[in-house]
C-alpha positions in Angstrom: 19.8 32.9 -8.2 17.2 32.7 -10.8 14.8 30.4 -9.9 12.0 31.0 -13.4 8.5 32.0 -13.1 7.9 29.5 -16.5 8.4 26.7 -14.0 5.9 27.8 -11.6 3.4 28.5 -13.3 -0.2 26.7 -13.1 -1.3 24.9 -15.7 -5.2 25.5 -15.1 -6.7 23.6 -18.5 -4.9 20.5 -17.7 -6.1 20.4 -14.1 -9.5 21.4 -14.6 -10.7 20.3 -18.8 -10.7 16.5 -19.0 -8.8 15.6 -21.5 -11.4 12.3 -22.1 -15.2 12.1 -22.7 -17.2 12.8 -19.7 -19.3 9.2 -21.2 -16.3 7.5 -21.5 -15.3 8.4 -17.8 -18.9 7.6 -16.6 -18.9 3.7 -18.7 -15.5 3.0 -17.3 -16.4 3.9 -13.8 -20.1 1.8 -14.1 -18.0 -0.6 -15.5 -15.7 -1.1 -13.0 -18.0 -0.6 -10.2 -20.6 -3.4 -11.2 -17.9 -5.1 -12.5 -15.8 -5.4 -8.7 -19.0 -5.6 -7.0 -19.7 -8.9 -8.9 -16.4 -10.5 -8.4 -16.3 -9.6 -4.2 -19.9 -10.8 -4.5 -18.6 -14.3 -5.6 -16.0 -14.8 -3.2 -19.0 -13.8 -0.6 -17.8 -12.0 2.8 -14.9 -12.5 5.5 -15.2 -11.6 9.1 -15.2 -8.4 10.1 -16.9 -5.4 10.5 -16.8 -3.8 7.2 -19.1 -4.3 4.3 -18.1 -5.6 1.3 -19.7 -2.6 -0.5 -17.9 -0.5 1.7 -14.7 -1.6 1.3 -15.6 -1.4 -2.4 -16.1 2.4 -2.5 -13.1 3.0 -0.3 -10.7 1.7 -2.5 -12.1 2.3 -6.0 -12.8 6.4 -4.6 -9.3 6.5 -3.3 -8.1 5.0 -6.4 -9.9 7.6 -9.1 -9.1 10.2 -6.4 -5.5 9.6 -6.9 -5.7 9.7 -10.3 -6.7 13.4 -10.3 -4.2 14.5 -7.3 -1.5 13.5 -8.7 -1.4 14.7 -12.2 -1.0 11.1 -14.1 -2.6 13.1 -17.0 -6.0 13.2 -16.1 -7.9 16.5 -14.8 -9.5 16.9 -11.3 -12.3 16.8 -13.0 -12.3 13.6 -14.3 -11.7 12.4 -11.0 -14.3 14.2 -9.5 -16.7 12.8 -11.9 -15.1 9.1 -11.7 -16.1 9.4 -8.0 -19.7 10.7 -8.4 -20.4 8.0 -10.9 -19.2 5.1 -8.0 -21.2 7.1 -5.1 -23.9 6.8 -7.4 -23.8 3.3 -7.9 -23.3 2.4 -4.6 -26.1 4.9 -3.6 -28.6 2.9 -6.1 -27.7 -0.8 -5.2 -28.3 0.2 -2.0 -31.9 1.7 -2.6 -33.0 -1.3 -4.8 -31.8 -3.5 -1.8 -34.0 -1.2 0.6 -36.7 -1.5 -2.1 -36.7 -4.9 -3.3 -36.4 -8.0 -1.8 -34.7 -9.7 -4.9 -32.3 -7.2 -5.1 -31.4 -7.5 -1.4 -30.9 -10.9 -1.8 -28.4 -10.6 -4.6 -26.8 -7.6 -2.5 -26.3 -9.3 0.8 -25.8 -12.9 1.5 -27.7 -14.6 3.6 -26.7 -15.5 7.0 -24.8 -19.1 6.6 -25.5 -22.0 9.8 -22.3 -22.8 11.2 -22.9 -24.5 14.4 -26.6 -26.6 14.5 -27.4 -27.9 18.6 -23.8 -27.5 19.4 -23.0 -29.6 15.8 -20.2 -27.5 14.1 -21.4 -27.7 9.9 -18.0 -28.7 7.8 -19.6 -28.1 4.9 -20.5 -24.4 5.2 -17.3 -23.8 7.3 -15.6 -25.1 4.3 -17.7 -23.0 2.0 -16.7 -19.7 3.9 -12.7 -21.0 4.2 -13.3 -20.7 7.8 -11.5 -23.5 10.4 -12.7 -25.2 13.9 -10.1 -22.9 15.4 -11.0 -19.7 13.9 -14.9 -20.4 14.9 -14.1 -22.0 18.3 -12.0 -18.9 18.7 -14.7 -16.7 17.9 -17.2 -18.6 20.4 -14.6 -18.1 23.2 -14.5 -14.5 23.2 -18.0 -14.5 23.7 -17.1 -16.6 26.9 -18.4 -19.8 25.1 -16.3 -23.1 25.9 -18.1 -26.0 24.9 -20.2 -26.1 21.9 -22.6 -27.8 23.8 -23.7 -24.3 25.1 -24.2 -23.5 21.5 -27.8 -24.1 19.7 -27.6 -21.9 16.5 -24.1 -19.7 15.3 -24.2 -18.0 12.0 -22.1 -16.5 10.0 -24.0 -13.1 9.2 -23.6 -10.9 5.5 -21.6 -8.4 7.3 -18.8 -10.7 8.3 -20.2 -11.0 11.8 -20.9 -13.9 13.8 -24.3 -14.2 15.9 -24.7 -17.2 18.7 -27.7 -18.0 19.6 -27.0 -20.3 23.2 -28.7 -23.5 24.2 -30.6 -23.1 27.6 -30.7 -24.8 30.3 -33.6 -25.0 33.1 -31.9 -22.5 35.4 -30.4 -20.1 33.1 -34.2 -19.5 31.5 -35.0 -17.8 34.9 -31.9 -15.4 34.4 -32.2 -12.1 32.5 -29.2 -13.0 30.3 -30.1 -12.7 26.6 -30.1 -16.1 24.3 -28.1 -13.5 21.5 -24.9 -12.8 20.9 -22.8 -11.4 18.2 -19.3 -11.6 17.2 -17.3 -9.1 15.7 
């Protein structure tokens, strides 16, 4: 049974010599970086625990990794480049948000008032797409029934949710901490 050598054999230039400009690759990945950064930016944050710009780097890394695994024409190179140029972007938005407090601004929401003196806020629930249930859910599995026991609840960049509680007379003599967050 002759199973060939020809068929076997590595291909080494196309796996390792991009077969585009190393330019091109870096615009395109800039591009697309800023580019989905801006959009996810607009539609602001949902609850959870992971960052918008985290989730960001995730996909688009696993996405230009791909592209070099699995031989769609495009060298392992070009991939590997693809992915330094988004590490690189997320690495400098995140330094001029450390660095300046404009660009921290533009980088990360600020945390959105949901719940004023145990008033829920229709307007910024509706703004974040978030209902009664979903936030009255939230306050209950910090062991918070009535939202009478709530003074301040925000809605924080990271998708998180921080309760600040109304106290009473008696409970300002406990040790219990007025802050609690939501994940």
């Amino acid at each position: 049974m002759y199973l060939g050598l020809r068929s076997m054999a590595i291909d080494w230039q196309s796996m390792f010599v991009p077969t585009e400009s190393i330019t091109e690759i870096v615009i395109r990945g800039t591009i697309m970086y800023i580019g989905m950064f801006a959009l996810l930016r607009i539609f602001r944050r949902q609850a959870g625990a992971v960052g918008i710009a985290d989730l960001l780097v995730i996909v688009v890394i696993a996405d230009a990794a791909q592209n070099g695994m699995a031989g769609d024409s495009r060298s392992i190179t070009e991939a590997l480049i693809l992915i330094t140029v988004i590490v690189l972007w997320d690495y400098l938005f995140d330094l001029a948000g450390y660095r300046s407090a404009v660009f921290a601004r533009i980088l990360a929401p600020k945390a959105l008032l949901l719940i004023k003196d145990g008033e829920m806020l229709p307007k910024n629930l509706k703004k974040e797409l978030i209902t009664e249930e979903e936030l009255t859910s939230q306050l209950r599995q910090q062991g918070i029934n009535d939202l009478s026991e709530v003074k301040e609840c925000y809605l924080e960049s990271n998708g998180h949710f921080s309760v600040l509680k109304q106290f009473a007379r008696a409970e300002k003599q406990s040790n219990e901490s007025p802050l609690a967050t939501v994940n």
